[in-house]
C-alpha positions as CSV (number, residue, x, y, z in Angstrom):
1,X,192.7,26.7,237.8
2,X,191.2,29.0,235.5
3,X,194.3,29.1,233.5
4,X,193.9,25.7,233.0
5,X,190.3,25.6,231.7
6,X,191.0,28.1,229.4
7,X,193.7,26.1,228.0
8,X,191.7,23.4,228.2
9,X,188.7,24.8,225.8
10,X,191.6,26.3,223.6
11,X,192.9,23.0,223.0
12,X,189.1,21.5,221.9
13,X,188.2,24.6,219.6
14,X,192.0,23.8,217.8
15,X,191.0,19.8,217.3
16,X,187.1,20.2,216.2
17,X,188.3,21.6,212.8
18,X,190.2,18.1,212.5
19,X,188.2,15.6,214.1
20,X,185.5,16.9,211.5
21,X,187.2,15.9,208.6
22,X,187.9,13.3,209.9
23,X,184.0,12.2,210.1
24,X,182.8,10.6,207.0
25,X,179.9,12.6,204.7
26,X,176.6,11.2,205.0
27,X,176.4,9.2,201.5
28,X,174.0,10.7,198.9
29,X,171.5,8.5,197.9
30,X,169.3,9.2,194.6
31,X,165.6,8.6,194.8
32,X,164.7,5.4,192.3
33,X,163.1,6.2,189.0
34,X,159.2,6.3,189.2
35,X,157.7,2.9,187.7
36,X,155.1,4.4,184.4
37,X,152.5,2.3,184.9
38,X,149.9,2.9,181.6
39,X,146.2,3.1,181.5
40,X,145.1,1.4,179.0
41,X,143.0,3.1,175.8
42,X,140.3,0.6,174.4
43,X,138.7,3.9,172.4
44,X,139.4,3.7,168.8
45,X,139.5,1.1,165.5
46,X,140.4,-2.3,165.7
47,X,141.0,-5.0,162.1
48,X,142.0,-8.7,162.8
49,X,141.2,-12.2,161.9
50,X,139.6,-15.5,164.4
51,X,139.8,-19.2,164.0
52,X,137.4,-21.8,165.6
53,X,134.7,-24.8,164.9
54,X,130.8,-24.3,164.8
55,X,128.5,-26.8,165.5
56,X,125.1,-27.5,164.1
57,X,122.3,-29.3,164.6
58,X,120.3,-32.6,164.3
59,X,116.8,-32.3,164.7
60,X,116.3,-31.8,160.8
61,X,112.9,-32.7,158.8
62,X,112.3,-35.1,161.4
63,X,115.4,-37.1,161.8
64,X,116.5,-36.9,158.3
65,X,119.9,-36.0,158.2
66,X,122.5,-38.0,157.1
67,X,125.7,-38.3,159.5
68,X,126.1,-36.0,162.1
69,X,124.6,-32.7,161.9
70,X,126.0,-31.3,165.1
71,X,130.1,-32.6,164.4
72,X,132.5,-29.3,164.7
73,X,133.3,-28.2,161.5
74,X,136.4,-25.7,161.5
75,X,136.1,-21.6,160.8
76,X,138.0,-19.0,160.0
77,X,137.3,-15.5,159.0
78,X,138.0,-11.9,159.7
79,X,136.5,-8.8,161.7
80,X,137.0,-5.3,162.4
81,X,135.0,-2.4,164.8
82,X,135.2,0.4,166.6
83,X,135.1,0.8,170.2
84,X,134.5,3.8,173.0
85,X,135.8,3.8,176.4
86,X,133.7,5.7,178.8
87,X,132.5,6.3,182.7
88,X,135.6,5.1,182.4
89,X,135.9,1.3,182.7
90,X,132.9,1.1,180.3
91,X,133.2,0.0,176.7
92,X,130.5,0.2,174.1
93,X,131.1,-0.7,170.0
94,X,130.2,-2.1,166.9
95,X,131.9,-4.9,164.7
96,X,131.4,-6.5,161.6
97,X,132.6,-10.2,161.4
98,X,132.4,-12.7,158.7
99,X,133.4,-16.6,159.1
100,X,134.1,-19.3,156.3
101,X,132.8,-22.7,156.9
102,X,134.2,-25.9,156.2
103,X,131.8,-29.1,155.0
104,X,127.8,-29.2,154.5
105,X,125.6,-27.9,157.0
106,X,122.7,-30.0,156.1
107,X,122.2,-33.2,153.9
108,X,119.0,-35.1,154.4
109,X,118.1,-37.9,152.4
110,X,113.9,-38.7,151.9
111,X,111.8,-41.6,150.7
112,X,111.2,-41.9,146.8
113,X,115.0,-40.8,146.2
114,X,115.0,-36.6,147.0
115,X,118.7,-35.5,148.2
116,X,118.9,-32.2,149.6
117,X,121.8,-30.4,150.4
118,X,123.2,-27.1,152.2
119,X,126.6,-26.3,151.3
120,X,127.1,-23.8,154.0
121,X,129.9,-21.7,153.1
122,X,130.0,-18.7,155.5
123,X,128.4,-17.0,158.1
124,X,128.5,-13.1,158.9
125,X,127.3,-10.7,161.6
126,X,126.8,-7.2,162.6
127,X,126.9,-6.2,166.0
128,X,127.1,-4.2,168.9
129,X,129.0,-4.6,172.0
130,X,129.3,-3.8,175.7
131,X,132.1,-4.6,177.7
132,X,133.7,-3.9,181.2
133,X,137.3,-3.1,181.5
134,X,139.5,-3.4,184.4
135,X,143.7,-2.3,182.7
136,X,143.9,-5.2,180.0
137,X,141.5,-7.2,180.2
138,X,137.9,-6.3,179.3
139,X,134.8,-9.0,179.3
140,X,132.0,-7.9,176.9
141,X,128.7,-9.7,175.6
142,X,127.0,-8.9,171.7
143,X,124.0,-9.0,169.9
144,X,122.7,-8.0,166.2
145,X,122.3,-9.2,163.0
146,X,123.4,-12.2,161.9
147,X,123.3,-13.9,157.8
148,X,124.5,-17.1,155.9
149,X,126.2,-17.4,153.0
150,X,124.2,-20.9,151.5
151,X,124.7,-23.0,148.9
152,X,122.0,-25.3,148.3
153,X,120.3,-27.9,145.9
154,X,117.8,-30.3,145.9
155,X,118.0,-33.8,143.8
156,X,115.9,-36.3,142.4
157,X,117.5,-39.6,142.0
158,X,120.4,-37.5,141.2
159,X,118.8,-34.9,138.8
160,X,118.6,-31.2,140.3
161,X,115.2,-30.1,140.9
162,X,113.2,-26.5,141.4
163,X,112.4,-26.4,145.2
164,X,110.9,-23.6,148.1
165,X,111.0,-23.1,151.2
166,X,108.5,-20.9,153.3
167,X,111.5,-19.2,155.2
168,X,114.8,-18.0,153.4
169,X,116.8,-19.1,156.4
170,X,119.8,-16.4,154.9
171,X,118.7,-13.7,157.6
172,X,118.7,-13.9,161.3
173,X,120.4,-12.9,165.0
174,X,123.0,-13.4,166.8
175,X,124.0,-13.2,170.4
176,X,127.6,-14.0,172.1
177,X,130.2,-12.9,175.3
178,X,133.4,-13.1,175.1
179,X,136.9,-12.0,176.8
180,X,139.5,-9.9,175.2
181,X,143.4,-9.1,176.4
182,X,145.3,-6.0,175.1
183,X,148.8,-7.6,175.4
184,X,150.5,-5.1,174.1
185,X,150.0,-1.1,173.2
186,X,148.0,-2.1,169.9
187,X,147.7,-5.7,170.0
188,X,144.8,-7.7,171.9
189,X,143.5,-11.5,172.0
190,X,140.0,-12.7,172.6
191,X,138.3,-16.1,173.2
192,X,134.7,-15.6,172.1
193,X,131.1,-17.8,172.0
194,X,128.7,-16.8,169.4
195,X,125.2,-18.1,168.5
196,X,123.5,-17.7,165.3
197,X,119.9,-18.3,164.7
198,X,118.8,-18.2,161.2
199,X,114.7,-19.5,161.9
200,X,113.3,-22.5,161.0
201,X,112.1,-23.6,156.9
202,X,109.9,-26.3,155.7
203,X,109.4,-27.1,152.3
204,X,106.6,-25.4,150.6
205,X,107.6,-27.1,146.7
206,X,107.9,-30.0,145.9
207,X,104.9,-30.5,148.3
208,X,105.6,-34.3,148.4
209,X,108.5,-32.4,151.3
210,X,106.4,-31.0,153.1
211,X,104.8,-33.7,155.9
212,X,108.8,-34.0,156.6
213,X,108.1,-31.0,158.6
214,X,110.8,-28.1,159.6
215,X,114.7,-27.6,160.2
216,X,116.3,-25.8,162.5
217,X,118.9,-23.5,160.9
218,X,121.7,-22.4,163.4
219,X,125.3,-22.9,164.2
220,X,127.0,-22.6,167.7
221,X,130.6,-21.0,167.3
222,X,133.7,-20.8,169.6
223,X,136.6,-18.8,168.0
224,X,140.6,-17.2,169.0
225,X,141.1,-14.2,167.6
226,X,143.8,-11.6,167.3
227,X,143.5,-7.6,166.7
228,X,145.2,-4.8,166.1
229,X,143.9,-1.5,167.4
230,X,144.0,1.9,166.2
231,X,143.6,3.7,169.2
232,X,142.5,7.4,169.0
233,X,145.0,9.8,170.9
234,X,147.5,6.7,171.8
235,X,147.9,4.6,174.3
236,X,146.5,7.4,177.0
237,X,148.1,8.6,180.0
238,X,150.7,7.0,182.4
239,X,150.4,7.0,186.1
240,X,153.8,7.2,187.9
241,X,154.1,4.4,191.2
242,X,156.9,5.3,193.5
């Protein structure tokens, strides 16, 4: 009997050697690549160009306007800034924006044959800006100074005539929000409201103008824009997601 077990356990100890090579290897599987996922850098310069419409309005030396005041008229202009991330889904800037205009701002027509006319032509700003920035996307609202490029001239029965106003309706502010998308690593797209307030002017010569009372000098604007960003140290760091 204890021949037999011994042959027994010599038999096993010969066959192990072969019945593991005959088991297949565990396959070897390579951990997948880690996905870069980028935080996005808002710090740094920023040049581009915007299109939109602004609209005006009617109440105008009491109801003397001719047509309609408020109708869109189309705009189109450039801009450029610098912003600073921060705290760190904080952004605060500046810009500088200017906006041609298309067709009259203003043309009133009064009794005994005066004509007057505002050829606006452009409108400009200077601002600063806070936003809040979650990745691409970052929601910000503006403020500052705003001024208007006018043209304007006053008739008699078709003859131009030396005229005042108390107000010079060229300087004023502005205030607007607006949403911007960085797309790509220097690329970005906003859709943007602005509002600019230039005061109100009455005639002060030819006094004959004057009773006609005040008008309202402002412009409401929507505008798509598009801007390339110089961003200071690149796009900033990556994050790697497993």
């Amino acid at each position: 009997m204890k021949k037999l077990l011994l042959a027994t356990v010599a038999l096993v100890a010969l066959g192990a050697p072969a019945l593991a090579a005959d088991m297949a290897a565990r396959p070897y599987t390579k951990a997948p690549p880690p996905v870069m996922a980028p935080i996005y850098n808002w710090t740094g310069f920023y040049i581009g160009g915007h299109i939109g419409a602004a609209f005006g309005n009617d109440n105008n030396f009491n109801g003397l306007v001719v047509g309609n005041n408020n109708d869109a008229r189309f705009l189109g202009g450039v801009q450029g800034g610098f912003d600073y991330q921060f705290a760190p889904n904080w952004v605060l800037g500046a810009e500088a924006q200017y906006s041609w205009l298309s067709g009259n701002a203003i043309n009133a027509a009064f009794p005994g044959g005066y004509v007057y006319t505002n050829d606006r032509r452009g409108i400009g700003s200077v601002t600063g800006r806070l936003g809040y920035t979650w990745g691409p996307g970052l929601l910000y609202v503006k403020g500052g100074y705003a001024f208007a490029d006018n043209n304007e001239n006053l008739r008699l029965v078709g003859v131009p005539v030396a005229f005042n106003f108390d107000g010079g309706h060229k300087d004023g502010y502005t205030v607007g929000a607006g949403f911007e998308y960085m797309f790509a690593q220097n690329w970005s797209g906003k859709v943007e409201y602005q509002y600019y307030n230039f005061g109100d002017s009455r005639f002060v010569n030819p006094v004959v103008l004057a009773p006609f009372g005040s008008f309202r000098n402002d412009e409401h604007t929507v505008k798509v824009g598009i801007n390339y960003r110089f961003n200071l140290g690149g796009p900033g760091p990556v994050v790697a997601k497993y």
